[in-house]
N, C-alpha and C positions, 0 to 999 in steps of 0.2 A: 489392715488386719492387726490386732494387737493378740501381741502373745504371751505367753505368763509361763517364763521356764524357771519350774519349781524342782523342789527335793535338793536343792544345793548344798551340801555341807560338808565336802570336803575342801584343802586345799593342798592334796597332793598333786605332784607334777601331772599325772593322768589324770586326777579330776578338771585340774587346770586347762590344760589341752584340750577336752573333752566338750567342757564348756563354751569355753572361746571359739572352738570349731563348730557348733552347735548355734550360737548365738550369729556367727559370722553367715552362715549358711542359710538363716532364717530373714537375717537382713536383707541377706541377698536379692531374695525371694519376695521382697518389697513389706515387708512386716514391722513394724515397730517392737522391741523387744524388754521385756520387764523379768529382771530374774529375781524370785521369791527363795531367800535362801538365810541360810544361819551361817556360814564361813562369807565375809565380804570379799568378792570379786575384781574390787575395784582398781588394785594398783595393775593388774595382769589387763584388766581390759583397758585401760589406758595404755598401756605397751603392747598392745593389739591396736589401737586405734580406734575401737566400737565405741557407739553410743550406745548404752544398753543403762536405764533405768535400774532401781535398787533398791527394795524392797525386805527390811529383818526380817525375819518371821522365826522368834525361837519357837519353837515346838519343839519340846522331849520327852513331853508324859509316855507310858506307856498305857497301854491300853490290852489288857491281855484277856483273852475270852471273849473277847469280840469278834463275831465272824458274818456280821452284814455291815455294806454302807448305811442303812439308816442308824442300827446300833453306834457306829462311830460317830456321828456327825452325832448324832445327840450327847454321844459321851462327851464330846470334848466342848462342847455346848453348855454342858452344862456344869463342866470343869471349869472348862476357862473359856469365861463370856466374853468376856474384852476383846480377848486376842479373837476368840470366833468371829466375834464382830468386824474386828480389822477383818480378819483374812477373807468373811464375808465381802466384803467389800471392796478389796482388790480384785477377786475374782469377778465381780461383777461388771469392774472396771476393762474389762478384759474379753476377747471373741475367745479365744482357744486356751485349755492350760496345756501347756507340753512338758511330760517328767522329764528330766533330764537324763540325757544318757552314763549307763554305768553300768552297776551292777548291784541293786538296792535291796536287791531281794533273792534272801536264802536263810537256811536255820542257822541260828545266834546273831540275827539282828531286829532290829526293831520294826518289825516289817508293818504294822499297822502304823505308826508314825510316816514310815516315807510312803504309805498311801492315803493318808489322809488328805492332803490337800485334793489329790485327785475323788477321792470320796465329796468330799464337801462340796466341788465341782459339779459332780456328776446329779448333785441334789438339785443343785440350783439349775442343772439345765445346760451349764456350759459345759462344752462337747472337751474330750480329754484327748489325746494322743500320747503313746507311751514313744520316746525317741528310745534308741536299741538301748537292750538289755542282758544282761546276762542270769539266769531266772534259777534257783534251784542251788541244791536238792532244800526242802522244807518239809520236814516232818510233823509240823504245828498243823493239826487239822482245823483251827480256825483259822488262822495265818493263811492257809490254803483256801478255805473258802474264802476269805475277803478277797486273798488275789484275782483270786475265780473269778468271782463277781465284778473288778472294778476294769480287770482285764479285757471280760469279755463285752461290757456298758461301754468301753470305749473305742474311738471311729476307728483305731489301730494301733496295732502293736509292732513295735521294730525288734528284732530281736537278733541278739549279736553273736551267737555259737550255736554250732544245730544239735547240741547237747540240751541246752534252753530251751529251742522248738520243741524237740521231741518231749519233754516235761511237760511244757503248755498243753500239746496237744492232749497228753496222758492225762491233764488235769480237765480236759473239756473245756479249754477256748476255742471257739470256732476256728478250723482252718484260713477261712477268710477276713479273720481279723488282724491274725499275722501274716507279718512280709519278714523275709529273713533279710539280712545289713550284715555288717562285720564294722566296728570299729572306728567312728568318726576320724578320729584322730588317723590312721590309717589313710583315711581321703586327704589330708593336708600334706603341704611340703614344705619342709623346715629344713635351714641350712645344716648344711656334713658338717666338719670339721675334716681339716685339710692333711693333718700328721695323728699319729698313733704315739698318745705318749707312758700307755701302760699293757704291760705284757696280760693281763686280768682284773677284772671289774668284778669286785663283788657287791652285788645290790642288795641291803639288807632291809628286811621291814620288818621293826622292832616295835612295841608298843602294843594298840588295840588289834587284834585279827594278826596279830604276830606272831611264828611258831621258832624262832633263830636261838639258838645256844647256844652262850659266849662260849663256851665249851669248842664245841664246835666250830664256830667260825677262827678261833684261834688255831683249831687242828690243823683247815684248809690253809691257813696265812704259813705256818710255820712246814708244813708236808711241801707245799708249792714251791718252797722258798728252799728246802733240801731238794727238789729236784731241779728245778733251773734254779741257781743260785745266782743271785744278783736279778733275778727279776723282779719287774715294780708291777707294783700290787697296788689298787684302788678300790678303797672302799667307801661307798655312797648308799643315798636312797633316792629313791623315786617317790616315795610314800610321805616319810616324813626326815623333817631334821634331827640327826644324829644328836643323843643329848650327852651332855657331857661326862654321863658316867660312862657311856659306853667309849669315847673320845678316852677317858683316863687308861679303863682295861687295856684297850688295844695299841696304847701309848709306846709301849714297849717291843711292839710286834712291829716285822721289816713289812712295813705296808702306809700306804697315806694315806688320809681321812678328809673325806670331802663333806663336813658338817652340815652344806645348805643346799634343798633340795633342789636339780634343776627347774627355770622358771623359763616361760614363754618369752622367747622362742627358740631357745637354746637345746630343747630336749635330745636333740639326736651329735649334734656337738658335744656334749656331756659323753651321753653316754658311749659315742663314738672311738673319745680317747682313748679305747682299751678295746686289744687286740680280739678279745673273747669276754663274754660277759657272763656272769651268775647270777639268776634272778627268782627274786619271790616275789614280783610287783608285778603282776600284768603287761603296766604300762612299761615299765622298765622292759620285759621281755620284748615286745611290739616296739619298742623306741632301739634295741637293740639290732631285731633285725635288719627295720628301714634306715639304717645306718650300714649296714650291708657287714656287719659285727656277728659272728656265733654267739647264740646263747644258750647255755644250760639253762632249762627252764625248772624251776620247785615250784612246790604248790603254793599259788598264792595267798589266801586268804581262806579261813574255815574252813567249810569243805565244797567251795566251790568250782566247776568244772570247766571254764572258760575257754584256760586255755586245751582243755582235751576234743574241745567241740569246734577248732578255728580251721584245722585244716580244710584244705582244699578236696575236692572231687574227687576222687582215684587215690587221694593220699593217703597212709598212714595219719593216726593221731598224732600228734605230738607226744613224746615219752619227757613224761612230767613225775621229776623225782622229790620225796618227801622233804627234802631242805635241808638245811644244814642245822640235824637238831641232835643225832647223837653222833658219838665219832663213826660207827659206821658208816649214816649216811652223810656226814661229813667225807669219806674216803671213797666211796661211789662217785660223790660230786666229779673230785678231784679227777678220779678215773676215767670220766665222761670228758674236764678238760683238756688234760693229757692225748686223750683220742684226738678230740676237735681240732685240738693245735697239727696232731701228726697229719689230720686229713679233712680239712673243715669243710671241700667241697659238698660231701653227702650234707652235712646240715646247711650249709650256706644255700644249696640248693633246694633243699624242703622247706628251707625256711624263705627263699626266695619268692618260690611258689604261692606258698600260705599268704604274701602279702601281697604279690599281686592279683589274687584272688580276691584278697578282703577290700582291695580298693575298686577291682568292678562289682563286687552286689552292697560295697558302702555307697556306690554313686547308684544303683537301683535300688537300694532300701532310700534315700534322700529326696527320689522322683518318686516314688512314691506318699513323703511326706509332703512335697509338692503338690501333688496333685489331692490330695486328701485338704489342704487348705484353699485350694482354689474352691476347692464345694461346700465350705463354709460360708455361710450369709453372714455380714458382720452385725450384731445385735446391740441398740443402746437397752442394758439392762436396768430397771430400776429397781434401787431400795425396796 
């Protein structure tokens, strides 16, 4: 069974994770695996150990007012022949494409790009699987209709917050084409770290889909640093590497700066060192917990709802604060950590919960993509 795990184009420490765990799981499962991507993968898969084939494929036109797969495949067809051509023909080379898991789709991204490949797929006839997702909110009524469409054309959908489900469903994908998952990364296990070497972690994501103001983050550095004084302060990302202007600003500030993202398989050693962690990264928040670390969680990117849709059964949502963008919510944060520190059981314990949840329906959304491959007949396609 050859598989063709496409939409690559991050390399944050979460995409990285996500990947690797995704690619590792498929091998498992006796498949040969090709990833179709625009960030290269390849020093993290060699420090994974995987074989996993490698595949460019820049794509980044947009495509906007387009709301069918045939519409698209033609568009980019007749954009750009060449590259159709290739990517024609990788896929053809290939039984199944699998998106890769993440969170690719919501308003202020490019959302007909990361489904093209799957569109162009679904043309020629090879069958698609979306591996979990986090979906929404999107207000582009074509954006909407193409999802519609490529979501429901294919053998299944994984989906990673039941904030996502409840979207899909509202948008008219079959019930029976989604299985709900939580979090590949969540299913793996990756070494502790053995000592606590900072009293607070702030994880910043600065850049694209970034809402942090220096402002603000210097409020939290310098308020934390008047209430327990002499506490060590770490600030990192999960997202991306710290650039050096922001290294300059915060040069001055009683706090360390950990410039380079965590890399496989170090994620929860990172983020472990610090007693309590502040996060706007998803994977950061998740790479927090399963370190058995508190996290304040902020909103991570745009306006999407991941993490409000993770918890458990019986649970509360997770309370997911606006970030550290003006000094107010700069000073909420703070007030949230102050708690945690006094009494971190209540969150250590919902947050315990939430992960041991996400790792029994990430091993039932996975048999699930099992068994969805075993029902595929492997096809030599031709030209």
């Amino acid at each position: 069974m050859r598989v063709l795990l496409t939409e690559i184009g991050n390399n944050s420490s979460g995409d990285e994770a996500i990947c690797i765990a995704a690619a590792r799981r498929l091998l498992a499962m006796g498949t040969t695996v090709t990833f179709c991507y625009r960030t290269n993968l390849e020093d993290s898969l060699r420090s994974a150990g995987l074989t996993v084939r490698q595949v460019h494929m820049p794509i980044q036109e947009r495509f906007d007012s387009i709301c069918s797969v045939d519409k698209l495949v033609s568009a980019f067809a007749e954009r750009r022949p060449e590259l159709y051509r290739t990517l024609r023909s990788v896929l053809l080379d290939h039984d199944v494409v699998a998106v890769a898991p993440g969170g690719k789709f919501t308003e202020g991204l490019n959302n007909p790009v990361a489904l093209l490949t799957s569109a162009v797929s679904l043309s020629l006839g090879v069958p698609v699987i979306i591996l979990h997702q986090s979906v929404g909110p999107i207000d582009n009524p074509d954006h909407r209709t193409l999802l519609s469409e490529v979501f429901s054309r294919s053998l299944v959908c994984l989906v990673r917050d039941d904030r996502s489900f409840t979207f899909l469903l509202e948008l008219g994908i079959p019930s029976k084409k989604l299985a709900r998952c939580r979090d590949v990364a969540i299913g793996e296990d990756y070494p502790l770290t053995d000592s606590t070497d900072y009293d607070i972690g702030i994880n910043i994501r600065y850049g694209f889909t970034g809402s942090i103001k220096l402002e603000a983050l210097s409020r939290i550095i310098r308020h934390y640093n008047i209430f327990r004084p002499g506490g060590r302060i770490l600030v990192y990302s999960t997202t991306w590497n710290i650039p050096s202007e922001i290294i300059n600003s915060l040069s001055s500030l009683p706090c360390d700066i950990e410039a380079i993202m965590p890399s496989y398989p170090d994620y929860l050693r990172k983020v472990g060192r610090c007693a309590i962690n502040v996060s706007d990264s998803w994977h950061g928040c998740i790479f927090s917990m399963m370190a058995g670390r508190p996290v304040i969680c902020c909103q991570t990117d745009l306006k999407t709802w991941k993490l409000q849709g993770a918890h458990a059964p019986s649970q509360e949502p997770l309370e997911v604060l606006p970030g550290l963008i003006s000094k107010h919510d700069a000073d909420v944060v703070l007030d949230r950590v102050i708690a945690a520190e006094s009494n971190p059981f209540h969150v250590m314990e919902h947050q315990r919960r939430l992960i041991q949840y996400g790792k029994e329906l990430c091993e039932e959304g996975w048999a699930v993509v099992n068994k969805t491959l075993r029902g595929i007949n492997p096809h030599s396609y031709s030209l």
